[in-house]
C-alpha positions as CSV (number, residue, x, y, z in Angstrom):
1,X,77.6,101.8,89.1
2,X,78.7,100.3,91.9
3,X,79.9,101.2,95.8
4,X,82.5,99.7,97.0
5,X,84.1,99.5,101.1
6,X,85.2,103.1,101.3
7,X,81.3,104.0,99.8
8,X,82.7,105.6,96.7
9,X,80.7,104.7,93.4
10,X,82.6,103.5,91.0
11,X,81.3,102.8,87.3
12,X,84.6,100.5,85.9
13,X,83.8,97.3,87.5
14,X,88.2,95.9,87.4
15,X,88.4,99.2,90.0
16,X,86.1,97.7,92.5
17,X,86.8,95.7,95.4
18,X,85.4,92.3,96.2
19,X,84.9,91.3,99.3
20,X,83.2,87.8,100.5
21,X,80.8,87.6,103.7
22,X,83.4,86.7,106.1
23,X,86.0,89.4,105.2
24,X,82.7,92.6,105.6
25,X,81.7,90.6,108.7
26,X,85.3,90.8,110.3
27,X,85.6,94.6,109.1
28,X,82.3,95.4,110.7
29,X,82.8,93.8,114.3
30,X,86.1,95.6,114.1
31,X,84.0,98.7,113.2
32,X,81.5,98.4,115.5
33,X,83.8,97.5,118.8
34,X,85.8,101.1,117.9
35,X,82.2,103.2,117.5
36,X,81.2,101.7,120.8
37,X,84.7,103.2,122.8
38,X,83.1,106.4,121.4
39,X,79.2,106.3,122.3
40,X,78.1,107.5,125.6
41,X,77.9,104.8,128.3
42,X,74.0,104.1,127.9
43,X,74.0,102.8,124.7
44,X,75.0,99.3,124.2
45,X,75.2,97.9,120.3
46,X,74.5,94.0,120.0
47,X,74.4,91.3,116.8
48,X,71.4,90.6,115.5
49,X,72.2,88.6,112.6
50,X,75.9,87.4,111.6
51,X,75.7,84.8,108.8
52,X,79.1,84.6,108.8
53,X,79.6,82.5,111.5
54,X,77.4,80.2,109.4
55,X,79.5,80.5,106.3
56,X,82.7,79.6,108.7
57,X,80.8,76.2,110.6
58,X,79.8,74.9,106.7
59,X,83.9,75.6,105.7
60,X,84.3,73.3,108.7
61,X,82.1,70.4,108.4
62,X,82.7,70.5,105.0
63,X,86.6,69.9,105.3
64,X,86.1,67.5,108.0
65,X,84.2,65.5,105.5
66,X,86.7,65.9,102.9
67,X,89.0,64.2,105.4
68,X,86.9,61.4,106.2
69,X,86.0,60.6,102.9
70,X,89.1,61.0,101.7
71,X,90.4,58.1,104.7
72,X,87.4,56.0,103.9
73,X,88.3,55.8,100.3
74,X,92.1,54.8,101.2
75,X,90.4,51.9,103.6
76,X,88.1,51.0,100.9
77,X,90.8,50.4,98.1
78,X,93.3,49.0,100.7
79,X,90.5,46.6,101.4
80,X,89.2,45.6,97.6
81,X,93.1,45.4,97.2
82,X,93.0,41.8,98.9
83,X,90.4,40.5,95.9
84,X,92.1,42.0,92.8
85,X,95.8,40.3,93.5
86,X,96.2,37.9,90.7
């Protein structure tokens, strides 16, 4: 059994949503900014933990790497080019 986003339990797993870190993160700051429009003045909701902005700085580094390596690789050939003309 399992819940999915609207919190109904659902026992056939191809009926329930998946949702990755990023996506439940986004929903829930959406959430929370409409919840706090409604709460009296004197109460003031703040982050405590948001991995997702984690998640999204590794999907960056990683595909700035991808680019240099993928650069480096075309200097390296273009380079080892000169010693493998016959």
């Amino acid at each position: 059994m399992r819940a999915s986003m609207s919190g109904r339990f659902n026992d056939d797993d191809s009926e329930t949503e998946r949702y990755n870190t990023v996506e439940v993160a986004k929903r829930v700051k959406i959430k929370l900014k409409d919840l706090e429009k409604i709460l009296p003045a004197d109460i003031k909701m703040t982050t405590i933990f948001d991995t997702s902005q984690d998640i999204i700085d590794s999907l960056t580094r990683l595909s700035l790497q991808y680019i240099w390596d993928c650069f480096s690789s075309i200097g390296s050939l273009v380079f080892l080019r000169q010693f493998l003309r016959v």
